[in-house]
C-alpha positions as CSV (number, residue, x, y, z in Angstrom):
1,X,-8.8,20.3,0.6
2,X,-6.2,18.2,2.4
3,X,-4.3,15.2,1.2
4,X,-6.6,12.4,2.2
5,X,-9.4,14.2,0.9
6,X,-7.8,14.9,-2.9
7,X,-7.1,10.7,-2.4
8,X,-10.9,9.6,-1.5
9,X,-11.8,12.4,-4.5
10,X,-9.4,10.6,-7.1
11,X,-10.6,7.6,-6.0
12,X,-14.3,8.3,-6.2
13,X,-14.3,9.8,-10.1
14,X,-11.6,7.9,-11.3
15,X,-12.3,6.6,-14.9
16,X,-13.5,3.5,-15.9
17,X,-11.4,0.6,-16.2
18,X,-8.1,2.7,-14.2
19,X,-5.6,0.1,-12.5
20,X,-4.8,1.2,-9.5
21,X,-0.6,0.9,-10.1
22,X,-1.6,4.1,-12.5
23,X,-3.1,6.3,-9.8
24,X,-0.6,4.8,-7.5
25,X,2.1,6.2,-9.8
26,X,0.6,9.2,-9.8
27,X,0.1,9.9,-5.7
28,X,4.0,8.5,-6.0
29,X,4.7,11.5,-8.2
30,X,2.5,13.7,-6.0
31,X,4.3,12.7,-3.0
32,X,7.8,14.4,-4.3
33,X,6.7,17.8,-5.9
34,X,4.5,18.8,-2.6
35,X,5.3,20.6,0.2
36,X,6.0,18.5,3.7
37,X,2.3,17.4,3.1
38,X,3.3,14.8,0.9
39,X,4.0,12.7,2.9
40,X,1.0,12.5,3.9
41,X,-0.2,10.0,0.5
42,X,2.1,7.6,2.4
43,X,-0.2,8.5,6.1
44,X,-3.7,7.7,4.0
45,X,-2.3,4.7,1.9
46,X,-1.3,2.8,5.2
47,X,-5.2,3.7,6.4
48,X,-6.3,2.1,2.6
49,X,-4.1,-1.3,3.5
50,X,-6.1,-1.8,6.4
51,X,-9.1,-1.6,5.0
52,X,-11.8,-4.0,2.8
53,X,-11.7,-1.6,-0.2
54,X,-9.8,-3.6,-3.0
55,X,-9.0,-0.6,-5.3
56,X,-7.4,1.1,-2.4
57,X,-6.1,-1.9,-1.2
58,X,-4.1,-2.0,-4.7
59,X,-3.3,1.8,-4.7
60,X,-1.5,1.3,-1.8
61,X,0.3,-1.8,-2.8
62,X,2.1,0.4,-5.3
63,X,2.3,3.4,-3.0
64,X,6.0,1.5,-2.4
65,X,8.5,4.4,-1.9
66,X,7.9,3.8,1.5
67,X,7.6,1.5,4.6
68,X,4.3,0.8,5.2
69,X,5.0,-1.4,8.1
70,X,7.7,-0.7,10.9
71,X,9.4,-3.8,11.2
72,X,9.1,-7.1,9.2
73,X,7.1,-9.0,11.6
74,X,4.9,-6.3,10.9
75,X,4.9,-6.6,7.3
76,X,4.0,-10.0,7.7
77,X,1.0,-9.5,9.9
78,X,-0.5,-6.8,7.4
79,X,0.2,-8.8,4.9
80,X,-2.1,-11.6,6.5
81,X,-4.5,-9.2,6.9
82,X,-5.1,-8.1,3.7
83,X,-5.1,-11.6,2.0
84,X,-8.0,-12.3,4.3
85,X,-9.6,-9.4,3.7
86,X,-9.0,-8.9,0.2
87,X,-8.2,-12.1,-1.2
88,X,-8.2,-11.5,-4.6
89,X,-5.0,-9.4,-4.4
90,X,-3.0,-12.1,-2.7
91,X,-0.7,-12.5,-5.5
92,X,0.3,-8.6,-5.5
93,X,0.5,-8.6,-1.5
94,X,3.1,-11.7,-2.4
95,X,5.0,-9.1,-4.5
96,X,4.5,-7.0,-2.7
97,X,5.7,-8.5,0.8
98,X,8.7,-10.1,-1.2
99,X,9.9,-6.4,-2.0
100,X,10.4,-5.2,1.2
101,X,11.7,-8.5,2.5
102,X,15.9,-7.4,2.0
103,X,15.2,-4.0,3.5
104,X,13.7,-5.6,7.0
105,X,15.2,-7.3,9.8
106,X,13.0,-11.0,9.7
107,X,12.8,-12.2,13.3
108,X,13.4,-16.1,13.6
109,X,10.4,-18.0,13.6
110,X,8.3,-15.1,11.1
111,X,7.8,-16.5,7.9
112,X,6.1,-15.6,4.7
113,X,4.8,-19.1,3.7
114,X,6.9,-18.7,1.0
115,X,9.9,-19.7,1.5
């Protein structure tokens, strides 16, 4: 079983009622004690931001040990993205967006609409 597989199983038979900051936790903890396929959690949770799936949408959110995006325009844009697609979780993508805001470079002219 590989990494994204062991994900999509979590996922599937979580129990009822899990927030997804718990399982993200928990793929966060996973990501430090495995080998170099750790990393890979980070690999499948920038697939979950991109897609319509709000629970993996949310896992991935909290899946914030690492850049999800390359630059901050990019954050930006993904950020978009999933407010349209998801928009119940446009509060957390706020957070979310907000966190990684110091540790980017934002081009002129790119804003978060909150500001």
């Amino acid at each position: 079983m590989d990494i994204e597989d062991m994900m999509e199983f979590l996922v599937a038979h979580r129990a009822p009622n899990l927030p997804p900051g718990y399982l993200a936790e928990q793929l966060l903890a996973l990501s430090w004690i495995l080998d170099s396929e750790g990393g890979r959690i980070f690999d499948v949770g920038r697939e979950w931001l991109r897609s319509g799936d709000e629970f993996r949408v949310a896992v991935a959110l909290g899946l914030d040990e690492a850049f999800m995006a390359e630059s901050w325009c990019e954050f930006v844009e993904l950020a978009e993205s999933v407010k349209a697609r998801v928009p119940s979780l446009a509060s957390d993508v706020d957070v979310w967006l907000q966190k990684y805001r110091p540790s980017c470079d934002k081009p002129e002219g790119h804003s978060t609409g909150n500001e």
